[in-house]
Structures are given as structure tokens and as C-alpha cells.
C-alpha positions, -999 to 999 in steps of 0.1 A, spaced: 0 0 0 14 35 -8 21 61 15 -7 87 5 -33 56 2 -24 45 34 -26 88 47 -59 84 31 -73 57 52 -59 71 78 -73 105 77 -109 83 67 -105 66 98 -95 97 122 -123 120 107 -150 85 114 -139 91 151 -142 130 148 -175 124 139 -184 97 162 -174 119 195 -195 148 181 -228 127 175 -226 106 203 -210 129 228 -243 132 247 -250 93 250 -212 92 266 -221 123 293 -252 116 305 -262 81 317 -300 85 328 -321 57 343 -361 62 344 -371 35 363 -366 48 405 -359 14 423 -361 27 456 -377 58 478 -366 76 513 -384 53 531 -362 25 522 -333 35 547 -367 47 575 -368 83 564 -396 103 555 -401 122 522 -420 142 507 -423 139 465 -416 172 449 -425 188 414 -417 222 400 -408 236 368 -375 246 349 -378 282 335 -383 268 295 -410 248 311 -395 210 318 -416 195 345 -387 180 371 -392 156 401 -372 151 432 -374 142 468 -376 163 500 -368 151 532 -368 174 564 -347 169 592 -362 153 626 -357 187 641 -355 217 618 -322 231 617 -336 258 593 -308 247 568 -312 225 538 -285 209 513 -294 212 478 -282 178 459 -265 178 426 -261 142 418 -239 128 392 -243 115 356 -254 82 358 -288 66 372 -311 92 393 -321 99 428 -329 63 435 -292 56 436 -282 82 463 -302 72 494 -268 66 517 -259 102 510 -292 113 516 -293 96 553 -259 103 557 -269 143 556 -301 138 574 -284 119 604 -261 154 605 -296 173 612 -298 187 572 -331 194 555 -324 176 518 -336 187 485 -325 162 460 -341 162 420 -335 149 391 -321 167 358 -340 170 328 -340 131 316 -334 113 345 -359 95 367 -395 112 361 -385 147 351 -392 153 314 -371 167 286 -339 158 274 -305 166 293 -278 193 279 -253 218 298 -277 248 301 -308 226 304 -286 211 339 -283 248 349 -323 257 341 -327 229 364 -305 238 393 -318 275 395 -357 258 394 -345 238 424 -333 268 440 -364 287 430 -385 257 447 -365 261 480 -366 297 483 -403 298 474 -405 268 510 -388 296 528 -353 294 525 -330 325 520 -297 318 498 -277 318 530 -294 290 544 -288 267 517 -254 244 516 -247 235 478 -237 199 475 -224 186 441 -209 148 435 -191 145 400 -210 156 371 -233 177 396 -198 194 412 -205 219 383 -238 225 384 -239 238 422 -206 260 418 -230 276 388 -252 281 408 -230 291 438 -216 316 414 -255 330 405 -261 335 438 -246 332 476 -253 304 492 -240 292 532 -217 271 511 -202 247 482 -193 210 488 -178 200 457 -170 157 459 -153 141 433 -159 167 407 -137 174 377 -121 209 363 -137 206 333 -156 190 303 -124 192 277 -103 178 307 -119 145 310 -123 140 269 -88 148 264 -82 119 292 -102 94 267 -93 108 236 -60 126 235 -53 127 201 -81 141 194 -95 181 189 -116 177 215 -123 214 227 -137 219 186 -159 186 194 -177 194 226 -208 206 227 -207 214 263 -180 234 284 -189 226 320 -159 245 332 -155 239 371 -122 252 372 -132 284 358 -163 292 379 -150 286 412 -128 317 413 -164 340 410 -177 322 440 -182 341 473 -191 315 503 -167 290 519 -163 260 496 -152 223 504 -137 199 478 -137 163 484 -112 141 460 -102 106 467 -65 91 456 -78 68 442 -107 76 422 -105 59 386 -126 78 365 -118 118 380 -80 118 385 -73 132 419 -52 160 408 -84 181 390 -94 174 425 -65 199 438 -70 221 411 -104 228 418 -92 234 456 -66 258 441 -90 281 423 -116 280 449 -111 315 469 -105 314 506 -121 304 526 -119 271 515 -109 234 530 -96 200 512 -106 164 524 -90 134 513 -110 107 514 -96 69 499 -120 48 478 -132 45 438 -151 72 421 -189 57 434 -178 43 468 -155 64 486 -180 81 505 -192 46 520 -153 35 521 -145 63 541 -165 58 565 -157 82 595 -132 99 581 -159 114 552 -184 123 583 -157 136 601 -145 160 574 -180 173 564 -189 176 606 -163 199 606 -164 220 574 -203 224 587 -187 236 621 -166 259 606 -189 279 586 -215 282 617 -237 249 620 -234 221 643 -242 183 628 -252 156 650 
């Protein structure tokens, strides 16, 4: 085979790729699951099932569960990209053992809110979650901003749209082009992208105390975007290691994880069980 007919299937093959990351981009970010397998009341606690609406009109679903004794202060969940609220019921008891009010929802696509998911459709549906908590009574700086992974960005938009008690960021990334260039190196990934979802360059435009959470040894978010995200949060600001994979290391961490949060929580004025 000759040099420029071999260049030729090459550059046949390379552009196929191209074109594969740009059409199917969405399928690789967001991993929804309809079906919810499992409620509050699974793991004893009581919930109440919540609607409300995105401003373009998506109809969204989520969960709230109140505290035994209202602390007056809520944690708004961001979950990540795969499955839906069904799969975060140890984090939800986990912040309602600390005394927390809980608001957790699912994005546009996932579980039984409508629509389809994107980058600003994610943000629509933050601020409508915001929007729905405010409307229940809460001011902004009642409100602790809790984002795992995928939904790390999400609250530190939102955190950067408004000023809440604070930002818990665990296991979050820097950014969108970050993780594709991981996967796909040789590629022009930044001209690919649809979507930005630039962490890294939010958090310095956020104005309450922030907490990043990053484990060693998480496999699919390298720990160093971890520290990076630390870096550009502005003061004040605190950094707990945790050990454990991407999903687990909450659960692996076991005291050390409850630990870290009871004391960020301390630190910024509010006392967890």
C-alpha cells in the first residue's frame, strides 16, 4: 500500500472518530435511568415527593426530606451523571443523620423529570431547584450547595448565580475538555464538545466557603483536578481526602468522610449531630 493511500485511510478513519465523538457525545455524558428502584423510606426516612418547573417549562421531580428537628438549613443535591435519585439514598441519610433538611431532584432526563439533558438545560434545572427552596422559605444563605461529580459543576454555577451558606464539591472534575482529552488525546476535542462545563473556571467567581472532596484513588476523575479545583476555589476554602473509587468512597471512608463534612459544617456556623 502506498504512503498517501495508506494517509488516506488514515485521515478516513481519524475523521469517522471525529465524527463519532461529536454525534454521540451526549449518550457518553449523561447516563440517565427512568425507572426509580427505591424511595426515602427504604433507609426509614420520610419524604416528601416534589415537582416544579424549569424556566423553559421542563416538569422536574425530586425528593424532600426534612430533618427530625428543623435546623432551618437545607442541602441542595446535585447528583452525578449516571442513574437518578434512587441511587443516592446513603448520601441522603448520611446528611439527614447530621440534622440537614435535603432537597435532591432529578435533571431533565433522569428518573421522572421530562425533557432531554444538555449543559444549560442542567443549569435551568438547578436555579428551578433553587427557585422551589426559596419559594419553601429558605434565603440563599441558608442553603449548603452539594455537588458529587458531574453535579460538582452545576452547584458552583449556581454558587456563582447566587450566595449560598456554602459549596461542597466531591469528586468533581475541572472541566468538560479535561476528561475527553483523558479518553481521547489525540483528538480536537475542545472543537468537538458541545458542552464546556468549566468547574475550574467558575469557582474563582464564587463568594461562600467551599469544600472539595477528591479521593487518591478515584479511577474515572483523576485526583489532581481534585486539587485544582481546591486551588481556584477563593478562601475560605478546605480539602478532604477521602480513599475509595469514584462511586464508593463516600461509603469506604466511612468516619473519616463524616468527620470532614462535621467539621467543614462547624466551621462555617452549623453544628451536625
Amino acid at each position: 500500500m502506498s504512503v498517501t493511500r495508506l494517509a488516506l485511510w488514515f485521515a478516513v478513519i481519524y475523521g469517522a472518530f471525529c465524527g463519532g465523538i461529536y454525534l454521540l457525545q451526549d449518550r457518553m455524558i449523561y447516563q440517565p435511568w427512568s425507572d426509580i428502584t427505591a424511595t426515602p423510606s427504604r433507609v426509614g426516612l420520610p419524604f416528601e415527593s416534589v415537582s416544579f418547573e424549569a424556566s423553559d417549562g421542563v416538569p422536574l421531580h425530586g425528593w424532600f426530606i426534612p430533618a427530625e428537628k428543623g435546623s432551618g438549613k437545607v442541602l441542595l443535591f446535585f447528583h452525578g451523571n449516571a442513574g437518578n435519585i434512587s441511587h443516592r439514598l446513603e448520601s441522603i441519610k448520611l446528611f439527614h443523620e447530621m440534622g440537614l433538611d435535603v432537597l435532591i431532584f432529578d435533571y431533565r432526563g433522569y428518573g421522572k423529570s421530562g425533557g432531554k439533558p444538555s449543559e444549560e438545560g442542567l443549569y435551568r434545572d438547578g436555579r428551578a431547584a433553587l427557585a422551589f427552596l426559596e419559594e419553601r422559605g429558605y434565603s440563599p444563605d441558608e442553603i449548603v450547595m452539594f455537588g458529587r461529580s458531574l453535579g460538582g459543576v452545576v452547584a458552583a454555577r449556581l454558587s456563582m448565580e447566587t450566595t449560598p451558606l456554602a459549596l461542597i464539591l466531591e469528586s468533581s472534575f475541572t472541566s468538560l475538555v479535561d476528561m475527553a482529552s483523558r479518553v481521547a488525546r489525540f483528538f480536537p476535542v475542545r472543537r468537538l464538545l458541545r458542552s464546556e462545563y468549566p468547574t475550574e473556571s467558575i469557582l474563582p467567581y464564587v463568594s461562600c466557603p467551599v469544600l472539595v472532596i477528591h479521593s487518591p484513588d478515584d479511577e474515572v476523575i483523576p485526583f489532581p483536578q481534585g486539587l485544582r479545583l481546591y486551588e481556584a476555589a477563593p478562601e475560605p476554602k478546605a480539602f478532604l481526602e477521602i480513599g475509595g473509587d469514584h462511586n464508593g468512597g463516600f461509603i469506604l471512608s466511612g468516619e473519616t468522610y463524616r468527620q470532614g463534612l462535621k467539621s467543614f459544617l462547624s466551621a462555617i456556623g452549623f453544628t451536625a449531630r
